[in-house]
C-alpha positions as CSV (number, residue, x, y, z in Angstrom):
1,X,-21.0,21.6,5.1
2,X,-18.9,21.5,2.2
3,X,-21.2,20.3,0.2
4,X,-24.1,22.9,1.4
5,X,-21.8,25.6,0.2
6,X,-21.1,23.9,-3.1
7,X,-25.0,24.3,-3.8
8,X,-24.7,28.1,-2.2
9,X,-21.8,29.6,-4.1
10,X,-21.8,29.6,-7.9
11,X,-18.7,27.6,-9.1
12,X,-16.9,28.7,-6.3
13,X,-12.9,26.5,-7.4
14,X,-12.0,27.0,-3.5
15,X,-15.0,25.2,-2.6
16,X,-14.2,22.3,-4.7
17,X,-10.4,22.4,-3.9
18,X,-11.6,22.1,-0.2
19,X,-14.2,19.7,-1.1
20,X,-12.2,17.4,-3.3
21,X,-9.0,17.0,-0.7
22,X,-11.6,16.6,2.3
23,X,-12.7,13.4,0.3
24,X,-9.4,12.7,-0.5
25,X,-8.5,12.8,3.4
26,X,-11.7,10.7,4.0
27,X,-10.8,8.0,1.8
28,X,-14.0,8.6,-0.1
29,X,-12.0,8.4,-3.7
30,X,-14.8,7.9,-5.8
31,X,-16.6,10.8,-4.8
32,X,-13.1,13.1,-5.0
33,X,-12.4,12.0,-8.5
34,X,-15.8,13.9,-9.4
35,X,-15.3,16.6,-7.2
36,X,-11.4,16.8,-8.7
37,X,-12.9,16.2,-12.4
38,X,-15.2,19.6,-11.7
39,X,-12.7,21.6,-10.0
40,X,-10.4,21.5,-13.4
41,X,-13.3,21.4,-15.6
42,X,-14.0,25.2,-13.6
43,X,-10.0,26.4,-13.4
44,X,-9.0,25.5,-17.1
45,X,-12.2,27.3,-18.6
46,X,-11.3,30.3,-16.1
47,X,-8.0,30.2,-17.5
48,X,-9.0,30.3,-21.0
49,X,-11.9,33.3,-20.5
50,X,-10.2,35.3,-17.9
51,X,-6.7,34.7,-18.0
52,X,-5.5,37.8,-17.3
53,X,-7.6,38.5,-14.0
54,X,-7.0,34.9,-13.3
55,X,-2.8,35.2,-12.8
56,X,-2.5,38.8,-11.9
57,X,-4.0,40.3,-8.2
58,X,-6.4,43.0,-9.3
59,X,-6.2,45.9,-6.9
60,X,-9.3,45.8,-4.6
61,X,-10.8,46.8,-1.4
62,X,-10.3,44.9,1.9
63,X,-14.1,43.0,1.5
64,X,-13.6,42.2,-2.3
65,X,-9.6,40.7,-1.2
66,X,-11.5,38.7,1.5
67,X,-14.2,37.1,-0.8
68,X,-12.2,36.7,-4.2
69,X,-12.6,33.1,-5.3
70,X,-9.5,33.5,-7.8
71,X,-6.9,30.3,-7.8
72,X,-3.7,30.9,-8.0
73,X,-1.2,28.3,-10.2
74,X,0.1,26.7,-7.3
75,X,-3.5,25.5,-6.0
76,X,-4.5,24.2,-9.0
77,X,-0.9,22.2,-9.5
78,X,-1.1,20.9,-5.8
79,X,-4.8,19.4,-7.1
80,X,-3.3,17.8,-9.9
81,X,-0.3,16.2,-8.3
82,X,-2.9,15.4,-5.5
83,X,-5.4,13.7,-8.2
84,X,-2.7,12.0,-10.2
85,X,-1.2,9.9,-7.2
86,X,-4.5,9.2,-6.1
87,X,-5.5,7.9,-9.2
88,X,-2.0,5.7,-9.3
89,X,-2.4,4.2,-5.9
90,X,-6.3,4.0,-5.0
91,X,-8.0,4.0,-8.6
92,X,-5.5,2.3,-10.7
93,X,-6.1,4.5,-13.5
94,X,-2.9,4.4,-15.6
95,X,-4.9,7.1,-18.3
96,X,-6.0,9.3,-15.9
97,X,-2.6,9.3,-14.0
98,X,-0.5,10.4,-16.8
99,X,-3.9,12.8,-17.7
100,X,-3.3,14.5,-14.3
101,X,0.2,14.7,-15.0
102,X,0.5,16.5,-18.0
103,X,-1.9,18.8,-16.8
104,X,0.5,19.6,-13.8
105,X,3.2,20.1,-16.3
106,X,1.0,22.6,-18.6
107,X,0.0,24.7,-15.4
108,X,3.8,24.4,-14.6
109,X,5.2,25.9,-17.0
110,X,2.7,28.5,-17.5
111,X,5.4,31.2,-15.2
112,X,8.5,29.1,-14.2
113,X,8.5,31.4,-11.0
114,X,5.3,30.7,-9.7
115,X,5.8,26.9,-9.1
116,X,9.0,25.8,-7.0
117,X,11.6,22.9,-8.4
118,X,9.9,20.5,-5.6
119,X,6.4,21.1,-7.6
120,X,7.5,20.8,-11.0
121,X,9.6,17.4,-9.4
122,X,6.8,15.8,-8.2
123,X,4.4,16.5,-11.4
124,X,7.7,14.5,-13.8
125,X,7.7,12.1,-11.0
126,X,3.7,11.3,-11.7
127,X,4.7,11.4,-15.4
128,X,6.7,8.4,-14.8
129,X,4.4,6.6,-12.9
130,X,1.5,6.9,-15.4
131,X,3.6,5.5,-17.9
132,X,5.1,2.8,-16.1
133,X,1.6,2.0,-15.1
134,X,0.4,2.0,-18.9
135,X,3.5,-0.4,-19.6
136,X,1.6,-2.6,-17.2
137,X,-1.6,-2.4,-18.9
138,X,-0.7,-2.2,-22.5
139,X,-1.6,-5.6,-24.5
140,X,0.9,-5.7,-27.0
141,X,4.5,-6.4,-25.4
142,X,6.1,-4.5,-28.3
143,X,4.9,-1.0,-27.0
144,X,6.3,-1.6,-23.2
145,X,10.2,-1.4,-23.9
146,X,9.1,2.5,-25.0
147,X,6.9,3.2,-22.4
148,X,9.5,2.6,-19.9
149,X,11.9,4.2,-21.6
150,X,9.5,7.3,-20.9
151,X,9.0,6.4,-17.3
152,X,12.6,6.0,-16.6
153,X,13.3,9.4,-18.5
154,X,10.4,11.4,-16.4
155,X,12.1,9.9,-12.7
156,X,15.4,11.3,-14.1
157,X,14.2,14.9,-15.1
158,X,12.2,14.2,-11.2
159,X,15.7,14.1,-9.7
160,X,17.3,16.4,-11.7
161,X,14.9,19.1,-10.2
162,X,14.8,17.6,-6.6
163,X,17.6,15.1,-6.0
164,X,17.1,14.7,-3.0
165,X,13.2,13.3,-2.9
166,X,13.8,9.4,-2.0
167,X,10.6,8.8,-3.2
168,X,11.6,9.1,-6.7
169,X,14.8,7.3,-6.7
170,X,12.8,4.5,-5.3
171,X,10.6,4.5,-7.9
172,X,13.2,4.6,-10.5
173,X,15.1,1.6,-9.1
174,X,11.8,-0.2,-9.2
175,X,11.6,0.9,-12.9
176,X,15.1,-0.5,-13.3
177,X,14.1,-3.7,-11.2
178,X,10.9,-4.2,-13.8
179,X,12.9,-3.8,-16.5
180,X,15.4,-6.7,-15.4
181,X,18.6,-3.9,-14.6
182,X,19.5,-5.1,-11.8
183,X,22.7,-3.0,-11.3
184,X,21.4,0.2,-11.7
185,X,18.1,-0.5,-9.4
186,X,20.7,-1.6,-6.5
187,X,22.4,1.7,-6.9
188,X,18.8,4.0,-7.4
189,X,17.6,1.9,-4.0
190,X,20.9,2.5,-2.4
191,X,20.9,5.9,-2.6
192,X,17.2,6.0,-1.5
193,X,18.3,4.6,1.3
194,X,21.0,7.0,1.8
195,X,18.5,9.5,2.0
196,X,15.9,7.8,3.8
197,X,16.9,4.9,6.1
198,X,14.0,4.4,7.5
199,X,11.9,3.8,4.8
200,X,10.7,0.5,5.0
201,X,9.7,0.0,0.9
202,X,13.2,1.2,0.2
203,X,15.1,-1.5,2.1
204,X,12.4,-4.3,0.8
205,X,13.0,-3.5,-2.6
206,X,16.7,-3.8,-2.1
207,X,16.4,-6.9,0.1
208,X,14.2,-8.5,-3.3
209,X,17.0,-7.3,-5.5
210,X,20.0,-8.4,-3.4
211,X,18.1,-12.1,-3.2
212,X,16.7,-12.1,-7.1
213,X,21.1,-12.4,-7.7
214,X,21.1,-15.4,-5.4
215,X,23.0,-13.4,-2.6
216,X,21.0,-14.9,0.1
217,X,23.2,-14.0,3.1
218,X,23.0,-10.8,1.7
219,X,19.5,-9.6,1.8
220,X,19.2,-11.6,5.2
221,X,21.8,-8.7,6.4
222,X,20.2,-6.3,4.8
223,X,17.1,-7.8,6.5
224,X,18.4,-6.9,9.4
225,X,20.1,-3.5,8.8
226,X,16.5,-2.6,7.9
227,X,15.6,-3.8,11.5
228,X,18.7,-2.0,13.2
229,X,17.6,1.5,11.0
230,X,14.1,1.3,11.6
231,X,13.1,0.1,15.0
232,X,10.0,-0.7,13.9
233,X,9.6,-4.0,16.3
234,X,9.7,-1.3,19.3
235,X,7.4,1.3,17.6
236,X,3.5,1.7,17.2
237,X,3.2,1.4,13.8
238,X,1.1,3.8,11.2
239,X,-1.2,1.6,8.9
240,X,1.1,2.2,5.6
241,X,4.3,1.0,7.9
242,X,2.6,-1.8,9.5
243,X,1.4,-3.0,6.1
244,X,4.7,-2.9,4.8
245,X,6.3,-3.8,8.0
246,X,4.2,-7.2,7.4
247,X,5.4,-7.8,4.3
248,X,8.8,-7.4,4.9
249,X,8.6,-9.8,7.5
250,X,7.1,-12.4,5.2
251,X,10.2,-11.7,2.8
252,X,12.2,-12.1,5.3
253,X,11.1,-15.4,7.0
254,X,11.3,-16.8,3.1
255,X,14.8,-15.9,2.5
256,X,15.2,-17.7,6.2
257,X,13.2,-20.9,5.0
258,X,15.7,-20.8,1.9
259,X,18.6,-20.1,4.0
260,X,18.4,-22.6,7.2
261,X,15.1,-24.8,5.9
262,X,12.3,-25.6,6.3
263,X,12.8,-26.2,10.6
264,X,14.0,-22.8,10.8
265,X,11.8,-20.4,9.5
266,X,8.3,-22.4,10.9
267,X,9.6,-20.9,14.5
268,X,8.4,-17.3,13.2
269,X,5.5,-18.0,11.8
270,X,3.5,-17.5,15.6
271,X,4.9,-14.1,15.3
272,X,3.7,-13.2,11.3
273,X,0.3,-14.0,12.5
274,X,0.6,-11.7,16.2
275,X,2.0,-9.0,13.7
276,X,-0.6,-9.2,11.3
277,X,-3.7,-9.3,14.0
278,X,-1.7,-6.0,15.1
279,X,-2.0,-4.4,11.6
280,X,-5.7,-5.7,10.8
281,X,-7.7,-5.9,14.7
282,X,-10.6,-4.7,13.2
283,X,-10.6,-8.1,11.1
284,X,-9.4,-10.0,13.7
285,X,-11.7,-11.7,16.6
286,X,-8.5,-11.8,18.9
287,X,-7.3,-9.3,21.1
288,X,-3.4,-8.9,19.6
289,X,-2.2,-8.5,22.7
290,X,-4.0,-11.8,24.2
291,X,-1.3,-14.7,24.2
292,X,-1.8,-16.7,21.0
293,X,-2.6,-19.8,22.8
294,X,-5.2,-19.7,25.5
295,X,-6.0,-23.4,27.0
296,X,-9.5,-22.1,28.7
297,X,-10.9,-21.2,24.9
298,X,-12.3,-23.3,22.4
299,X,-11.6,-22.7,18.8
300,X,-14.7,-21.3,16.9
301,X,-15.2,-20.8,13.4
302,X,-15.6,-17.2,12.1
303,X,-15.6,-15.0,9.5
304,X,-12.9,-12.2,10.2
305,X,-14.0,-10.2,7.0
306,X,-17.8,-9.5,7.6
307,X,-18.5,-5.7,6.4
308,X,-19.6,-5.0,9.9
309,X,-17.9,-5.8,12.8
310,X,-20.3,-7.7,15.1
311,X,-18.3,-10.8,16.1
312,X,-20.5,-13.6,16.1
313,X,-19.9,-17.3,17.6
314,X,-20.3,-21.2,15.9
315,X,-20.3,-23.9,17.4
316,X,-16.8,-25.4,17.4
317,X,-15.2,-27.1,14.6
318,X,-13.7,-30.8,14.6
319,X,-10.1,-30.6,15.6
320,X,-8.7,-32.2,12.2
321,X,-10.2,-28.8,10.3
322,X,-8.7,-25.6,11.2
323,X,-10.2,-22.9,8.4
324,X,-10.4,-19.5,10.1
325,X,-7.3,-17.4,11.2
326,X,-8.8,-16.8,15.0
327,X,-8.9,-20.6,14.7
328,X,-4.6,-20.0,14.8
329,X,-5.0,-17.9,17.8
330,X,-7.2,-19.8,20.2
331,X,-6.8,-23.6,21.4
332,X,-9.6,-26.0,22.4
333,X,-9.6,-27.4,25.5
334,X,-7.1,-30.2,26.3
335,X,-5.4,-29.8,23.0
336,X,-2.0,-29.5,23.7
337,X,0.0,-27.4,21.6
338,X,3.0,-29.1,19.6
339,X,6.1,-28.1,17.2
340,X,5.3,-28.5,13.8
341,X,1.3,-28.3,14.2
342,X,-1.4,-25.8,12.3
343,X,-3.0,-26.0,15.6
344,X,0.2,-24.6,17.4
345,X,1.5,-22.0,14.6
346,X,0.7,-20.1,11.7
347,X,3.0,-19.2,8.7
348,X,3.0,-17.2,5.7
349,X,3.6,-16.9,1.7
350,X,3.6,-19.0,-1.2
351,X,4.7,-22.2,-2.4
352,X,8.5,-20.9,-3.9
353,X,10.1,-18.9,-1.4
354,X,9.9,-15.9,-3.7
355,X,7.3,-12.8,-1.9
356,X,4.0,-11.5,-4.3
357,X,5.3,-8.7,-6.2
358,X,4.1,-5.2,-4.4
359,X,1.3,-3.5,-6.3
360,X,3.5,-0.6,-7.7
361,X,0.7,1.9,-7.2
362,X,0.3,1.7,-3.6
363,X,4.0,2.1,-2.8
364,X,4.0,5.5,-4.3
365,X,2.4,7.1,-1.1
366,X,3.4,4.2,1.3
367,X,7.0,4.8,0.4
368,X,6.7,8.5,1.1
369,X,4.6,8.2,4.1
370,X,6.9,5.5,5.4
371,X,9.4,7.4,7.6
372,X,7.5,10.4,8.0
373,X,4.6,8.7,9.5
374,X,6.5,8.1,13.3
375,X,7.4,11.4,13.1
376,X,3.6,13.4,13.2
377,X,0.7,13.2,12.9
378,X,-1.6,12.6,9.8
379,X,-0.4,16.0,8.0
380,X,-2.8,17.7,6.4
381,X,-3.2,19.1,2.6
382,X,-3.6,22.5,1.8
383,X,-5.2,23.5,5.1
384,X,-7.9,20.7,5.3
385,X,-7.5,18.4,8.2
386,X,-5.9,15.7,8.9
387,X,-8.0,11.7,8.4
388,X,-8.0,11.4,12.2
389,X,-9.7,15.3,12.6
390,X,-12.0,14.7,10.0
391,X,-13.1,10.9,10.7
392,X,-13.8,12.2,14.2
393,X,-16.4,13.9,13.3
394,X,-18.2,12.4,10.1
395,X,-18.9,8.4,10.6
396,X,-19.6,7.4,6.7
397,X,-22.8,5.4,6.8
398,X,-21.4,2.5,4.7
399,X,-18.2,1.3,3.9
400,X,-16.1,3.8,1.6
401,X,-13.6,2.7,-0.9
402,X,-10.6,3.3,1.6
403,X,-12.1,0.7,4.0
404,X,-12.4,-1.7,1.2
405,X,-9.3,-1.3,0.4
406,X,-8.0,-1.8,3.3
407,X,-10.3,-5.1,3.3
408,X,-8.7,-6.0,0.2
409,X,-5.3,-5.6,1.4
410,X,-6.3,-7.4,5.2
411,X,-7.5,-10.5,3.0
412,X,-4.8,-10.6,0.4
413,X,-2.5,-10.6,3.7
414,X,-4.3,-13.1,5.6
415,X,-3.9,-15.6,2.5
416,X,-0.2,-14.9,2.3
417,X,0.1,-16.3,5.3
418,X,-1.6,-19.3,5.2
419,X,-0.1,-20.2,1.9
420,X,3.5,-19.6,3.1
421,X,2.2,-21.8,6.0
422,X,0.9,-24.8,3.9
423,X,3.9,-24.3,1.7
424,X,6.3,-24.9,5.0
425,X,4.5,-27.8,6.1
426,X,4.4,-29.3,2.9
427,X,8.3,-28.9,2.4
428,X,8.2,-30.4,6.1
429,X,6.7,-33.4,5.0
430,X,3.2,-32.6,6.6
431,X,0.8,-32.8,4.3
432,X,-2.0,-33.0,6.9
433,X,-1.6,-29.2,8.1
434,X,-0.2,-28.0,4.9
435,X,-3.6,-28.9,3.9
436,X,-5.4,-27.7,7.1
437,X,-3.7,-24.0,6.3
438,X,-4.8,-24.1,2.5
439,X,-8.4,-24.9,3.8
440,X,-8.1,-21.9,5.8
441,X,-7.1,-19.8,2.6
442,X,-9.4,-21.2,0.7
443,X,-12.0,-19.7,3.2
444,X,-10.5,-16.5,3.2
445,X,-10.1,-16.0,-0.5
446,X,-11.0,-19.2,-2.8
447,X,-10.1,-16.8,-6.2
448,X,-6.0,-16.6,-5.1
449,X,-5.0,-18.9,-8.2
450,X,-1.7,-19.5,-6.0
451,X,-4.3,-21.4,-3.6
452,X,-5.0,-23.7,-6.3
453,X,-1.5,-24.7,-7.9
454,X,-0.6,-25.8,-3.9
455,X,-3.6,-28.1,-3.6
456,X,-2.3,-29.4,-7.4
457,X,1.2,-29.3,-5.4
458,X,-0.4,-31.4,-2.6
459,X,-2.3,-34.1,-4.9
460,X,0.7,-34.6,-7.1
461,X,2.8,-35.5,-3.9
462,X,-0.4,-37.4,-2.6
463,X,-0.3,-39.8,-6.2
464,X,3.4,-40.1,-6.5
């Protein structure tokens, strides 16, 4: 419809505001980025031909009011803030984040008293992520000391205009964290928490910190403070929680591994994979609410990450060669089911006991979703419903880059966990499943290079 009025109208800006946050809301990022991309093309040449009429209401009749296509300042900053986190966290494009940014902060300052503190916050606060994202990027190590200089000096002007948005001081103790000061990102995440103590990112990041200063007994506490604040065991989790509900876990079960060995932690591992068929069922063959052992199945080999979801069977696989996560879930017939087995248990993360470092573009919205999530449903952006309102009604006919992603994410989970498994069995001494489970990630993913350095682990202990 949308787009019918789009070739109706004649650069109607409302019509692509609508248009560009319904695509947003779809997950259809690619297309919003164009529809974003004509939308300030349209405003900023309004603004530079009309600016008058374009910031001051003309007197007008009742019809002419009702039809008036003019955009006011705070539209056109809500787009930008809108465009530059979505480029941070689905397009990963450091340039155009800090493009958006900037842009916010022109329109901002164009009348102080037509943008709220909150507004001009959150423009800094994408300021700071596009640079820290460009410090990522940048080839020559000399230029990333003064790049996050710049993205630790735009989270502090964020704070300074909204002090109490925990999304920022989380991304300023993450900052710190990259940056190797330690101190001051405990104290940033601390007062996050303070703020927000249910956001799951938040206690993760401090949990990481607490552990990368060998407090072990330390971040297991906090492990479980997070537990206490949360409830997120008991809940129905959103996708962004359950996501990082999952990886939390897997922290957690490491520091546990490091903490009581090797014995300890493989007693979870049942429950990382339950959790993660929870999280990802539309990638998973099993029902995660079926037990995870079922004596009247057979295990079958499958792939869990076809682009459609028609579920398919094999015929089964030899009992020495497990290779597909349902494979974890279902037994064959008169196997029985042992401690210390890949047939019996499934694990998770890599060969140290250190997690994979969080993409820091996807916890910008994850972290500010996180406890907001539980507490309504999908909000909506300037007016235009909510994902669940709008999927309802419009099936994309193929897979959009939000699906992907979410593919991406499923797989890169999926492989977590079969590496921490191999890495546990190999510690164990059972170089048999530890090779079983890396068989299984190698399925899964064969381009994690983490896969490869434990099969080196595995041959090197195999020669010696």
């Amino acid at each position: 419809m949308l787009y019918r009025a789009a070739q109706k109208t004649f650069q109607s800006p409302k019509i692509l505001r609508y248009l560009a946050f319904t695509l947003y809301t779809l997950g259809d990022y690619d297309e919003a980025e164009l529809a974003l991309e004509a939308y300030i093309t349209l405003v900023e040449k309004i603004r530079e031909t009309k600016t008058a009429e374009f910031f001051k209401k003309i007197p007008s009749t009742e019809n002419e009011n009702k039809f008036s296509d003019n955009e006011s300042v705070e539209h056109v900053v809500k787009v930008l803030i809108t465009g530059s986190e979505m480029m941070a966290k689905y397009l990963c494009k450091s340039d155009k984040t800090l493009e958006y940014a900037n842009k916010t902060l022109t329109w901002c300052e164009i009348d102080d008293s037509l943008v709220d503190n909150r507004s001009f916050a959150q423009a800094w606060r994408c300021v700071g992520v596009g640079y820290s994202l460009t410090a990522r990027e940048v080839i020559d190590p000399e230029n990333r000391p003064d790049l996050h200089s710049k993205a630790i000096e735009a989270f502090d002007k964020s704070i300074s205009l909204d002090p109490d948005a925990f999304e920022t001081h989380y991304l300023l103790a993450l900052e710190y964290a990259i940056t190797r000061d330690i101190s001051k990102a405990i104290d940033c995440v601390r007062q996050a928490i303070v703020l927000e103590n249910e956001s799951v990112p938040c206690w993760h990041l401090l949990v990481l910190l607490m552990s990368s200063q060998k407090d072990v007994q330390g971040a297991l506490k906090a492990c479980e403070m997070c537990l206490k604040e949360t409830d997120l065991e008991n809940t129905d989790l959103s996708v962004d929680d359950g996501e990082e509900f999952l990886s939390f876990k897997l922290t957690q079960n490491a520091l546990h591994e490091l903490a009581n060995g090797p014995e300890a932690a493989i007693q979870n591992h049942e429950k990382l994979f339950i959790l993660y068929a929870k999280m990802f069922p539309e990638f998973t063959l099993v029902s995660p609410n079926d037990p995870p052992y079922d004596s009247s199945s057979s295990r079958k080999q499958s792939n869990a990450f076809d682009d459609t979801q028609t579920q398919t069977t094999q015929s089964p696989k030899p009992a020495t060669s497990v290779r597909s996560f349902p494979s974890v879930l279902e037994k064959k017939d008169g196997d029985e089911s042992t401690d210390g087995s890949i047939s019996s248990i499934g694990l998770g993360n890599k060969d140290t006991l250190e997690v994979p470092k969080t993409n820091y573009a996807s916890s910008i919205a994850s972290s500010r979703n996180s406890a907001s999530s539980r507490r309504s449903i999908t909000p909506t952006i300037s007016g235009i419903p909510s994902a669940k309102s709008v999927t309802s009604f419009i099936a994309p006919s193929q897979p959009i880059l939000k699906m992907r992603h979410r593919k991406q994410r499923a797989t890169k989970s999926l492989v977590d966990l079969w590496l921490s498994s191999a890495s546990t069995f190999r510690r164990l001494g059972n170089l048999e499943e530890a090779q079983k489970a890396l068989e299984s990630a190698e399925e899964t993913d064969n381009s994690n290079p983490d896969l490869w350095c434990q099969y080196l682990s595995i041959l090197l202990i195999d020669n010696n």
